[in-house]
Biopython code that builds the backbone (N, CA, C, O; Angstrom):
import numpy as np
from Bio.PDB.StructureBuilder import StructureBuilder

atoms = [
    (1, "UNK", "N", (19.110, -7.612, -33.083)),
    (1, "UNK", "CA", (17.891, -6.973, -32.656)),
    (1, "UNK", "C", (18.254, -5.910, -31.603)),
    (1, "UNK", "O", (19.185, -5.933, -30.798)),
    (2, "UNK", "N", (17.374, -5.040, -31.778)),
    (2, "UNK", "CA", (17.912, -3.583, -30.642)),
    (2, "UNK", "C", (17.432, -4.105, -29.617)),
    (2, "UNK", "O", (16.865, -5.188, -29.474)),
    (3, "UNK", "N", (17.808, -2.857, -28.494)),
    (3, "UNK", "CA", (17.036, -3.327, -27.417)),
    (3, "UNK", "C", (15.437, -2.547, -26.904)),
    (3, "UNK", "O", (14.776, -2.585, -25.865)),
    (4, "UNK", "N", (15.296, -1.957, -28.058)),
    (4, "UNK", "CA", (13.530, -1.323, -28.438)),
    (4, "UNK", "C", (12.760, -2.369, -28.406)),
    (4, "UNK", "O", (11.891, -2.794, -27.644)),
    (5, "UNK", "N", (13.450, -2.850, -29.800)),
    (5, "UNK", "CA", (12.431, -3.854, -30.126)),
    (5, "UNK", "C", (12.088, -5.067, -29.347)),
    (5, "UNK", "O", (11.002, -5.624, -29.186)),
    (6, "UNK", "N", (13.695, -5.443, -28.743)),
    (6, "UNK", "CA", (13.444, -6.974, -27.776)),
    (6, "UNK", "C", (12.258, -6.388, -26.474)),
    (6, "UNK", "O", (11.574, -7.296, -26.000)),
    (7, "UNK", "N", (12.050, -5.233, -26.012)),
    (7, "UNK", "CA", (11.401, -4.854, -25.020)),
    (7, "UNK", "C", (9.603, -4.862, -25.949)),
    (7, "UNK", "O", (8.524, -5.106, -25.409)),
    (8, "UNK", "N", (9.784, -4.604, -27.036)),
    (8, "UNK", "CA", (8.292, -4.175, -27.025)),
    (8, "UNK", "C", (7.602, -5.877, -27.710)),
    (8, "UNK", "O", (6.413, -6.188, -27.781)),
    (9, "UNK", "N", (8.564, -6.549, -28.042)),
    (9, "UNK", "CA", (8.314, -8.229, -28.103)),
    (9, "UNK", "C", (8.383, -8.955, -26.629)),
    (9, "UNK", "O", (7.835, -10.054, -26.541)),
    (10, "UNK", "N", (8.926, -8.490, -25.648)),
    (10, "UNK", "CA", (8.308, -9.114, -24.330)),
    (10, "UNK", "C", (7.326, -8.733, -23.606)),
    (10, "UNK", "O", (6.960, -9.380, -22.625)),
    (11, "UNK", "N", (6.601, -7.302, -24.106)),
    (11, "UNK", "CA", (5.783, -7.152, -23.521)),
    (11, "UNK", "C", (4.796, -7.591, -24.024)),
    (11, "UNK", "O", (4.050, -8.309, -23.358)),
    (12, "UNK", "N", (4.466, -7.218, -25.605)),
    (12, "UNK", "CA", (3.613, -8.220, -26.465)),
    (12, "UNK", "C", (3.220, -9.802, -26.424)),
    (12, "UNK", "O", (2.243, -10.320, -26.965)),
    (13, "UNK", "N", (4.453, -10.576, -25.473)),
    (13, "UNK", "CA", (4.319, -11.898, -25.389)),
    (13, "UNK", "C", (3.622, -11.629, -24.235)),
    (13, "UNK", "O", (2.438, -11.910, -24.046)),
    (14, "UNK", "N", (4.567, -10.932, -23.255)),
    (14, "UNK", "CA", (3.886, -10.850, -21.814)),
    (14, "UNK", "C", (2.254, -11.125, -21.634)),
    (14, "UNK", "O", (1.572, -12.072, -21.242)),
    (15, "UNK", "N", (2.037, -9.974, -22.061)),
    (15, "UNK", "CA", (0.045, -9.913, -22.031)),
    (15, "UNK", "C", (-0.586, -10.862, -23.161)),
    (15, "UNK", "O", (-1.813, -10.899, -23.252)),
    (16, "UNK", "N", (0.193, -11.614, -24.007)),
    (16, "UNK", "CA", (-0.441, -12.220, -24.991)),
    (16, "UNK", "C", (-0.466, -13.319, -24.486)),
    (16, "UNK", "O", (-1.439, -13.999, -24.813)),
    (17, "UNK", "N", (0.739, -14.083, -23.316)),
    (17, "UNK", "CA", (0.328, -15.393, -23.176)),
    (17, "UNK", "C", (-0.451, -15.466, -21.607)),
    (17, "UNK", "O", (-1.019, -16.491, -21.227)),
    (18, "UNK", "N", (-0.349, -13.826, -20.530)),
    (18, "UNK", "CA", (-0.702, -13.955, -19.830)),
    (18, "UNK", "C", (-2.186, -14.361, -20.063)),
    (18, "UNK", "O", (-2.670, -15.274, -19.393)),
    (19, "UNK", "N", (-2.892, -13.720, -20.971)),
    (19, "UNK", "CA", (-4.515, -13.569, -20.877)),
    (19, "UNK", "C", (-4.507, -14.889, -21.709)),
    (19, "UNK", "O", (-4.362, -14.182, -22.705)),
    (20, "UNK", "N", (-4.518, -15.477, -21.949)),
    (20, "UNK", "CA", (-5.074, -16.993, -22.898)),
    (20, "UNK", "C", (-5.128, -17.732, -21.318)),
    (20, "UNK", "O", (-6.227, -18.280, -21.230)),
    (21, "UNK", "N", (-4.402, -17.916, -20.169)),
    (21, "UNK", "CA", (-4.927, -18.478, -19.402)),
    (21, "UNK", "C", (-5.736, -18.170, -18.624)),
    (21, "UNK", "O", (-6.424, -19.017, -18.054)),
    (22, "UNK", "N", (-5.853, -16.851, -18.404)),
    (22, "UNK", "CA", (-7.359, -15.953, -17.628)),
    (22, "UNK", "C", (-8.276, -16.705, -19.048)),
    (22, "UNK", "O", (-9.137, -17.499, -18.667)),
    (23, "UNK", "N", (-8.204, -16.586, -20.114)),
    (23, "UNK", "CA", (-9.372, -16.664, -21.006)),
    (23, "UNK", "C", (-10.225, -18.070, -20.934)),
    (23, "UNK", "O", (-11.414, -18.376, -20.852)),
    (24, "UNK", "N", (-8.583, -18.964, -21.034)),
    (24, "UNK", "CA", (-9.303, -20.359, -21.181)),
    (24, "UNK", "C", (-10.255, -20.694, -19.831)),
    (24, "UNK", "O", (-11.335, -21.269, -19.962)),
    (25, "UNK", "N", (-9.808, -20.332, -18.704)),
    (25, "UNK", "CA", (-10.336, -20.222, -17.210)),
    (25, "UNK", "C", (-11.939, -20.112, -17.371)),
    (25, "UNK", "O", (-12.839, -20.941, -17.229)),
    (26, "UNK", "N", (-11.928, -19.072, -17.641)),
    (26, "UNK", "CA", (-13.192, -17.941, -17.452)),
    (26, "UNK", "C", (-14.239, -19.160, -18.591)),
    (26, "UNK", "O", (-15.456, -19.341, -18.573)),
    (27, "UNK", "N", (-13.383, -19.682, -19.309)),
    (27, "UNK", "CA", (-14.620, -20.304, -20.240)),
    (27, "UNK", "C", (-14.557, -21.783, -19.782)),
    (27, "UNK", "O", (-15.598, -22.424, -19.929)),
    (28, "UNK", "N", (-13.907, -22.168, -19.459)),
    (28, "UNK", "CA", (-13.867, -23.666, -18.357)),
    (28, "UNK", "C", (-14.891, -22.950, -17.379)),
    (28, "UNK", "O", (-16.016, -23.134, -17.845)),
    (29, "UNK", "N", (-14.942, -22.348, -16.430)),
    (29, "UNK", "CA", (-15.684, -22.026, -15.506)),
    (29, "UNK", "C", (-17.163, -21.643, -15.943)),
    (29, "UNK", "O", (-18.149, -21.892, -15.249)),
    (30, "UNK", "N", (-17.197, -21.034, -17.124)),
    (30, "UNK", "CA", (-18.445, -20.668, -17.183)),
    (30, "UNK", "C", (-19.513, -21.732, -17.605)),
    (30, "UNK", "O", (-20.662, -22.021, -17.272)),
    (31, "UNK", "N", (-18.220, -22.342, -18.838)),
    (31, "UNK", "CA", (-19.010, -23.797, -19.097)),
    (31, "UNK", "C", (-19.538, -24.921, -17.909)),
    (31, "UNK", "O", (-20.644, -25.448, -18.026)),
    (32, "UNK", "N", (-18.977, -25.114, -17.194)),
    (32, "UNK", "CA", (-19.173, -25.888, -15.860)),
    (32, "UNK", "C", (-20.112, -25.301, -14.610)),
    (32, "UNK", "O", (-20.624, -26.026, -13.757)),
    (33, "UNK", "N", (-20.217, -24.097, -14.658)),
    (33, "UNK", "CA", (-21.612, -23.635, -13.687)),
    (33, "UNK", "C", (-22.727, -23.878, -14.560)),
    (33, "UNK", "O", (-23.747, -24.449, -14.175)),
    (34, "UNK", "N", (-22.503, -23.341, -16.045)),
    (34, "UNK", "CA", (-24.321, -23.581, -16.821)),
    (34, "UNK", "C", (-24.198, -24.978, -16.743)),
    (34, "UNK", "O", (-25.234, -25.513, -16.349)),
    (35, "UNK", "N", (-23.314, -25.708, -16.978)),
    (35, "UNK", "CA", (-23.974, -27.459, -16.669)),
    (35, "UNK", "C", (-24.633, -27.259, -15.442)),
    (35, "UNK", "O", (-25.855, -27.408, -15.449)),
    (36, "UNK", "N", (-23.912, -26.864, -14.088)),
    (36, "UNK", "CA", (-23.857, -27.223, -13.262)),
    (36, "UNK", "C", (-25.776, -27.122, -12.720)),
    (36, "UNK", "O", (-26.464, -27.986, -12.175)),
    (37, "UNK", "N", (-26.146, -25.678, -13.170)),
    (37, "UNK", "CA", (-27.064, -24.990, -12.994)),
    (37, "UNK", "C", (-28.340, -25.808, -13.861)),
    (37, "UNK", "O", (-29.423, -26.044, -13.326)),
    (38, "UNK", "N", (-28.092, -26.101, -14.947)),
    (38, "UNK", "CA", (-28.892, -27.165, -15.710)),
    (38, "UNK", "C", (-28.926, -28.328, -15.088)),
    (38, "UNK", "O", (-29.744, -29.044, -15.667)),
    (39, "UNK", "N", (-28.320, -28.999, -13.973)),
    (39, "UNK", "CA", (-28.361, -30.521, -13.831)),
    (39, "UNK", "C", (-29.786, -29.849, -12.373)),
    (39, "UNK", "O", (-30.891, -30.310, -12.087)),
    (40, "UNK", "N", (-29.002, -28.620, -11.802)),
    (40, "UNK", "CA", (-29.572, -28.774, -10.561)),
    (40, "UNK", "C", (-30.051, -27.013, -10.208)),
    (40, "UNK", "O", (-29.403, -26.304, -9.438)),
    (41, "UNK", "N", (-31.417, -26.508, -11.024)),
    (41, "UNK", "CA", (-31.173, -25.076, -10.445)),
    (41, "UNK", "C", (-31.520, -24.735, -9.589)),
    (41, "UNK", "O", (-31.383, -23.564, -9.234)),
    (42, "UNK", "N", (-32.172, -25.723, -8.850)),
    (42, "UNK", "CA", (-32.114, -24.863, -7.505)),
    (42, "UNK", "C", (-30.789, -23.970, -6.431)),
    (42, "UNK", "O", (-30.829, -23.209, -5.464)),
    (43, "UNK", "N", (-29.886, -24.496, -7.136)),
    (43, "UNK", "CA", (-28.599, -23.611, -6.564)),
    (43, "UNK", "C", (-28.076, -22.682, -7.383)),
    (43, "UNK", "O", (-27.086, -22.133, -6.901)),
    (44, "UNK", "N", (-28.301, -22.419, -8.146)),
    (44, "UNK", "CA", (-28.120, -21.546, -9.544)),
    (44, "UNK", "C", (-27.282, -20.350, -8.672)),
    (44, "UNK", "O", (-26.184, -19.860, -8.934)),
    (45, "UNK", "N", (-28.318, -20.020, -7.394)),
    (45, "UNK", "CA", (-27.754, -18.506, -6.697)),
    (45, "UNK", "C", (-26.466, -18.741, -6.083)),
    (45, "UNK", "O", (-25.727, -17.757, -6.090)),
    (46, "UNK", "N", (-25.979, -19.863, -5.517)),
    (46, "UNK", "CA", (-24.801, -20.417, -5.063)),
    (46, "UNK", "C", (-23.809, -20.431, -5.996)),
    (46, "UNK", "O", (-22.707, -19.893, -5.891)),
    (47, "UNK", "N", (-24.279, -21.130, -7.008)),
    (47, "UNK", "CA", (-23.213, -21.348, -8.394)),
    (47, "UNK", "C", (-22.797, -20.498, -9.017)),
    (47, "UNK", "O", (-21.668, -20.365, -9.489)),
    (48, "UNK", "N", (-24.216, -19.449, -9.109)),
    (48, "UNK", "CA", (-22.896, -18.164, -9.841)),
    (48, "UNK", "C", (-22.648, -17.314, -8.730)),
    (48, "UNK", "O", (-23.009, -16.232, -9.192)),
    (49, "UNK", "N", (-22.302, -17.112, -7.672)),
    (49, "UNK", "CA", (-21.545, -16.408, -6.533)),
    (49, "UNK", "C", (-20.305, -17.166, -6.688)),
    (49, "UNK", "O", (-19.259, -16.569, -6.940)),
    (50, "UNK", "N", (-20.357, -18.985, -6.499)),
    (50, "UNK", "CA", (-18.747, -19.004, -7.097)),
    (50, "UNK", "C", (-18.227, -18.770, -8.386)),
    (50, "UNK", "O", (-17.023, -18.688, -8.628)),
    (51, "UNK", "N", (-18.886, -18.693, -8.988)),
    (51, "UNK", "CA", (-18.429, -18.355, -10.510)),
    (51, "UNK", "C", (-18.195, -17.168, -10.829)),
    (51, "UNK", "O", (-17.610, -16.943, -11.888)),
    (52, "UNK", "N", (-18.625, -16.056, -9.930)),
    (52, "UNK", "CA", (-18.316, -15.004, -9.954)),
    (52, "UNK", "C", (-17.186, -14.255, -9.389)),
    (52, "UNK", "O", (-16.579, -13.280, -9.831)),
    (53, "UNK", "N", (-17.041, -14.954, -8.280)),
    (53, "UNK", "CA", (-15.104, -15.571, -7.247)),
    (53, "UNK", "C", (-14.008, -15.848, -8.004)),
    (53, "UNK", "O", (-12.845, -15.463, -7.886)),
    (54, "UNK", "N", (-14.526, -16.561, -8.794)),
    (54, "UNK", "CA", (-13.436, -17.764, -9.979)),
    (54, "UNK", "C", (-13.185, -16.260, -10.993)),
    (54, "UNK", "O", (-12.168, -15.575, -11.097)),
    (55, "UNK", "N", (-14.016, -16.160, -11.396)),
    (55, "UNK", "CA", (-13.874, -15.123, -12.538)),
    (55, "UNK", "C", (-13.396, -14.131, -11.990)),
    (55, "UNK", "O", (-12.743, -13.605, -12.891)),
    (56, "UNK", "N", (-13.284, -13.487, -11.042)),
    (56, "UNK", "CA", (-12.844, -12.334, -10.501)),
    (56, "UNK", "C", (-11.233, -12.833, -10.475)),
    (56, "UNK", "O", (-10.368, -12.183, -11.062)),
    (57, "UNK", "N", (-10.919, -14.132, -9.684)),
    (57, "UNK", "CA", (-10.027, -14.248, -9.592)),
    (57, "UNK", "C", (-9.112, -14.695, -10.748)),
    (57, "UNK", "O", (-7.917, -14.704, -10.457)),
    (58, "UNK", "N", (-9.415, -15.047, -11.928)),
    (58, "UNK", "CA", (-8.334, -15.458, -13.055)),
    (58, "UNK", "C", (-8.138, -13.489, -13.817)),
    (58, "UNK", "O", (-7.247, -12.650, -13.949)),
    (59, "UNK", "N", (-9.267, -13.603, -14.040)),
    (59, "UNK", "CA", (-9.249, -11.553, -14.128)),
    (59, "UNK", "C", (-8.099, -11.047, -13.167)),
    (59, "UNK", "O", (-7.515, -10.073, -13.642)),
    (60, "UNK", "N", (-7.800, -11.307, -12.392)),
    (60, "UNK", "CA", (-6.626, -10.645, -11.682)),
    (60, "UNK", "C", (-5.437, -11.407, -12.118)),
    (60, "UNK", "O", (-4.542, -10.685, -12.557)),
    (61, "UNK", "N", (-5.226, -12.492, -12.115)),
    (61, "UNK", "CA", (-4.106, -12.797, -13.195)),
    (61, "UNK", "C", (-4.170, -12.131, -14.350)),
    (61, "UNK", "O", (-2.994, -11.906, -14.632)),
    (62, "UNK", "N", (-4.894, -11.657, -15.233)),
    (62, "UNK", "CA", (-4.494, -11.254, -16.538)),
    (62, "UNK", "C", (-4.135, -10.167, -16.281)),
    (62, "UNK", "O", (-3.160, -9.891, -16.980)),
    (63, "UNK", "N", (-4.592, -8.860, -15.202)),
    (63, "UNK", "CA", (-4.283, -7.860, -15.114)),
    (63, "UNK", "C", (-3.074, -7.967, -14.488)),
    (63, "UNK", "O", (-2.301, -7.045, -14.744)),
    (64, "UNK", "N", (-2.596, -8.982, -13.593)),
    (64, "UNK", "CA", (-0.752, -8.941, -13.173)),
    (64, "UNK", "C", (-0.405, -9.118, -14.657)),
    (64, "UNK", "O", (0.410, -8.297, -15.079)),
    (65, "UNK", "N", (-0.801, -9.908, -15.421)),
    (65, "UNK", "CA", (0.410, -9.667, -16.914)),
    (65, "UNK", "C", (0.295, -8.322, -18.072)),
    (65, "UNK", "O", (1.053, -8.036, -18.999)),
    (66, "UNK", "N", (-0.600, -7.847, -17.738)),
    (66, "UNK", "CA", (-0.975, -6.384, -18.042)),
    (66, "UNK", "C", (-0.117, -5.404, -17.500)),
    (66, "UNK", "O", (0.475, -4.511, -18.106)),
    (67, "UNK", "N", (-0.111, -5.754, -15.883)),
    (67, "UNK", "CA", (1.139, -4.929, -15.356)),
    (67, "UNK", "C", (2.433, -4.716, -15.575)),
    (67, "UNK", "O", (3.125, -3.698, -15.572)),
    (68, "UNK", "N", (2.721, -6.241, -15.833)),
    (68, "UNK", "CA", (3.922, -6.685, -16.338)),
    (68, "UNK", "C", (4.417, -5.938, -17.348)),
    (68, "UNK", "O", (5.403, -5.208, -17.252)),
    (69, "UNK", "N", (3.588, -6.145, -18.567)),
    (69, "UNK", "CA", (3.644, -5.868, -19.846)),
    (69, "UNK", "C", (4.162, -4.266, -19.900)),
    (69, "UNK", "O", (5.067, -3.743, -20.550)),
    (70, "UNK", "N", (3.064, -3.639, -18.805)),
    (70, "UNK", "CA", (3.299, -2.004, -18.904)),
    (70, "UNK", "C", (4.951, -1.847, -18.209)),
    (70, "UNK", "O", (5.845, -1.234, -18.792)),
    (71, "UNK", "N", (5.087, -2.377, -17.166)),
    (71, "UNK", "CA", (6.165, -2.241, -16.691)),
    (71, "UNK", "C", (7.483, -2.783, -17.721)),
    (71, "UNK", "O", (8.502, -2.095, -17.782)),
    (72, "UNK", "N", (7.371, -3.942, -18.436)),
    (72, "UNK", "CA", (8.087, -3.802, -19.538)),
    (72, "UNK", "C", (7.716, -3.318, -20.113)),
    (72, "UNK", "O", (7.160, -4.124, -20.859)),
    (73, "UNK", "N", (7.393, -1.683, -20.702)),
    (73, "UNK", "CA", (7.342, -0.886, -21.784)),
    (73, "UNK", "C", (8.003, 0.273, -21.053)),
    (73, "UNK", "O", (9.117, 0.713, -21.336)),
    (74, "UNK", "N", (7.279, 0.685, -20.172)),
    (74, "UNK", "CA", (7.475, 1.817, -19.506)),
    (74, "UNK", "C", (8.675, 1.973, -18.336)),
    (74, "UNK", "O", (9.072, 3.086, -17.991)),
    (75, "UNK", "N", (9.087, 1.002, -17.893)),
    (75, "UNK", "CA", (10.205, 1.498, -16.656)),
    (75, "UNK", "C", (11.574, 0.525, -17.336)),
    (75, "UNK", "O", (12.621, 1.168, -17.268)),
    (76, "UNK", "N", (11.753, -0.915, -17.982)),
    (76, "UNK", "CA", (12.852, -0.894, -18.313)),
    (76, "UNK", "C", (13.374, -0.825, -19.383)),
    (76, "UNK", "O", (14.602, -0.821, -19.472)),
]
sb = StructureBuilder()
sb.init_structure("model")
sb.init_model(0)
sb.init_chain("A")
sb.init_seg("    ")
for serial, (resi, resn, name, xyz) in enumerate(atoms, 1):
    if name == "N":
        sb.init_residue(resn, " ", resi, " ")
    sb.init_atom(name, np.array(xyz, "f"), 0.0, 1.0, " ", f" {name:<3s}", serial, name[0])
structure = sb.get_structure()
C-alpha cells in the first residue's frame, strides 16, 4: 500500500470512528432529558440548558477528530 492511500484510510477512520461517539452521546443525552422532562416538567428549562452543555460538549469532540482527520490529509 502507498503512502497516499495509507493517509487517506486514516483519515477516513479518523472522523469515522471519531463521530459515532459524539453521535451515540448526543442520542443517550437526548433520550434521557425527554424522559427526564416527561417524568418532571417543571424543570424542562433546567434540563435542556444541561442538555444543551452535554451536546455542545461531545460536538467538540467530533470536531477534534475532524481536525485530526484534516490534519491527516493536509499537513502529513
Amino acid at each position: 500500500m502507498d503512502p497516499e492511500t495509507m493517509k487517506l484510510l486514516a483519515a477516513g477512520l479518523a472522523i469515522g470512528l471519531g463521530a459515532i461517539g459524539p453521535g451515540l452521546g448526543i442520542g443517550v443525552l437526548a433520550f434521557g432529558a425527554l424522559q427526564a422532562i416527561a417524568r418532571n416538567p417543571e424543570t424542562s428549562g433546567q434540563i435542556q440548558t444541561n442538555m444543551f452543555i452535554g451536546i455542545a460538549f461531545a460536538e467538540a469532540i467530533a470536531i477534534y477528530a475532524l481536525v485530526v482527520a484534516l490534519i491527516l490529509l493536509f499537513v502529513v
